[in-house]
N, C-alpha and C positions, 0 to 999 in steps of 0.2 A: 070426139076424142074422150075417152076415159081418163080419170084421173092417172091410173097407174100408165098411160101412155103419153101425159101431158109434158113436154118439156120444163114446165116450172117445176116437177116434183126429180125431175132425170141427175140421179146423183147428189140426191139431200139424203139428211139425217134427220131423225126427229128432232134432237136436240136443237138442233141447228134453225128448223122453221119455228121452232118456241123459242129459240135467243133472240133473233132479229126481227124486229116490222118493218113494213115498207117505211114510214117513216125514218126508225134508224138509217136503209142503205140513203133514203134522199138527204139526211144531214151527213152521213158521209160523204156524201157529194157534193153537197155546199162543199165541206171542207176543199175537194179536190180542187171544185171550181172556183176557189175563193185564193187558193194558190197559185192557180197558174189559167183558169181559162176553162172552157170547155171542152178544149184538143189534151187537157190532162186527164180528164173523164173516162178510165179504162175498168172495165167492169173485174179483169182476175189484180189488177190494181187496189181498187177499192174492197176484193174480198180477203185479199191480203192483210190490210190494215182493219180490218173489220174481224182479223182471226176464225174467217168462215170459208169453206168451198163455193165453189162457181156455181153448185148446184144450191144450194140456199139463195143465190140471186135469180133463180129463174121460177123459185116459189111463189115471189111477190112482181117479176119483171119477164115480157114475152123476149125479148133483146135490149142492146144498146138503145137503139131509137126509144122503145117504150122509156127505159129509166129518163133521157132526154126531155121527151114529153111532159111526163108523170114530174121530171124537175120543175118545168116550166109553169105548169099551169099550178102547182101548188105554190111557185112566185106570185105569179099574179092570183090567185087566192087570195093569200097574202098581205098582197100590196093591200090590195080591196079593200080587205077586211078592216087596216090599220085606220082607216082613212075617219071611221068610226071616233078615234081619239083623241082628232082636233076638229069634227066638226063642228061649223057655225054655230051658238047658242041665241044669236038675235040681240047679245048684247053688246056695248059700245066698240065700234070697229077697231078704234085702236088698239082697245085693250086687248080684245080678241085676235087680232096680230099677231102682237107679241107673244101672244100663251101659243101660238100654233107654232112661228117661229123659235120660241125658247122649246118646245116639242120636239120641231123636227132638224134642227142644229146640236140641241144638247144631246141628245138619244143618238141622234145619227153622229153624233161625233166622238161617242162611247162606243161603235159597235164598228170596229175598222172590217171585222169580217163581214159583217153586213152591205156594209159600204162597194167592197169587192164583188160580194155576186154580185152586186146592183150594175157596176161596170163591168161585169164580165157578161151579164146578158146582154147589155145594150151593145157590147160589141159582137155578140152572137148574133142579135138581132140583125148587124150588118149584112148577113151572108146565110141568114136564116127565116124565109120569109113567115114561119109558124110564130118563129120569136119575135119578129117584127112588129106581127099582129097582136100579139101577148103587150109588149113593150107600149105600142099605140091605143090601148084597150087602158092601160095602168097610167098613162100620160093624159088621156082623155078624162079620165074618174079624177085624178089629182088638180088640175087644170077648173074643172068645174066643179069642185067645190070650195077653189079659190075663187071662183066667179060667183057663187054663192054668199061670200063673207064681203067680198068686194064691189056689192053691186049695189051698194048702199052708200059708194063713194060717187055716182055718176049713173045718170040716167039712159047716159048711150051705151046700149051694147055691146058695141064692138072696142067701145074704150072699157070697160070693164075686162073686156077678152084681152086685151091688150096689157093690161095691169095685173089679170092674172098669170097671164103670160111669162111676165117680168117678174111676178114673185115666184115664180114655178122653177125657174132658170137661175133665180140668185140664189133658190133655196141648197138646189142642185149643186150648183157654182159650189155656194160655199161649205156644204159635205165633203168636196173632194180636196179642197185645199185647207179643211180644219183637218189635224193631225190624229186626233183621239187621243193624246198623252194630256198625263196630269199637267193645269196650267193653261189650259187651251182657255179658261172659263173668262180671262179678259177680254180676249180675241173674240169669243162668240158672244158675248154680252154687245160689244162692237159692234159686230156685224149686225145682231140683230137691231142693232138702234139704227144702225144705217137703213138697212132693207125699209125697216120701218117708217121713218123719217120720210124716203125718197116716194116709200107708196104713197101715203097720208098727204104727201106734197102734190099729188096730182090728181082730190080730188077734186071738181066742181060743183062739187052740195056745201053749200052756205053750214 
């Protein structure tokens, strides 16, 4: 298929594929997603609010399904990539707790739109077995390199897994029940002493 018969190009403007990048329509799309879900996800929707024709989203997208996709997997990119900014340094585990936990509490508790995709795939993932595998791919990476910082609390494996476990699910826990309004910063200093506290409490290395 030639360019001039490709459906990405059917009904754009010049203007229109030098205003927008794929990037742009995929943060438009958080936004949608982050409103209401991924059954709010409509593409003459989003080019609506984007102040572009239908034909500018098929520049950078083959259909719906593609934008989907193309959302997903730039999620889990994403997630990935973050995971970089509280890894382990090797030094004292406790301290190193708390610097991941004041990370991923304080940040995540500043960023409520963030917060929303985050629950809005995991309930896609329900009924979507691409996002499932995305979803368990991003839980798997976070998971293990809580096993990484933690495996210096406990020689057995699977209690290591188990304590990663546990920090992985409190971390989680507590994103969705801190608010993101100014003031939360007693509450997440809290939590994190608790998380931390309750981890440290169970190791068995002298």
């Amino acid at each position: 298929m030639t360019q001039a018969q490709s459906p990405r190009n059917r009904g754009r403007t010049p203007s229109e594929k030098n205003q927008l990048t794929r990037d742009d329509w995929l943060d438009g799309a958080a936004g949608e997603i982050a409103a209401g879900g991924f059954g709010q996800l409509r593409v003459m929707t989003l080019a609506k609010k984007l102040g572009v024709t239908r034909g500018s989203f098929y520049w950078h997208f083959r259909d719906h399904e593609d934008l989907v996709v193309s959302f997903l997997n730039r999620w889990r990119d994403r997630r990935l990539n973050e995971l970089q900014y509280w890894k382990p340094q090797g030094g004292d585990v406790d301290d190193e707790l708390r610097k991941t936990l004041d990370f991923l509490l304080t940040e995540a508790a500043r960023s409520v739109r963030r917060l929303r995709v985050e629950l809005a795939v995991r309930d896609f993932a329900r009924r979507d077995d691409y996002a499932a595998d995305l979803v368990a791919e991003v839980d798997a990476a976070r998971i293990d390199q809580n096993c990484e910082l933690l495996g210096r609390l406990s020689r057995d494996p699977q209690r290591v897994r188990d304590l990663s476990l546990l920090l992985y699910v409190a971390t989680i826990g507590s994103q969705v029940v801190l608010t993101g309004k100014k003031g939360d910063e007693d509450n997440i200093r809290r939590i994190e002493d608790l998380v931390a506290r309750a981890i440290m409490g169970q190791s068995d290395e002298p």
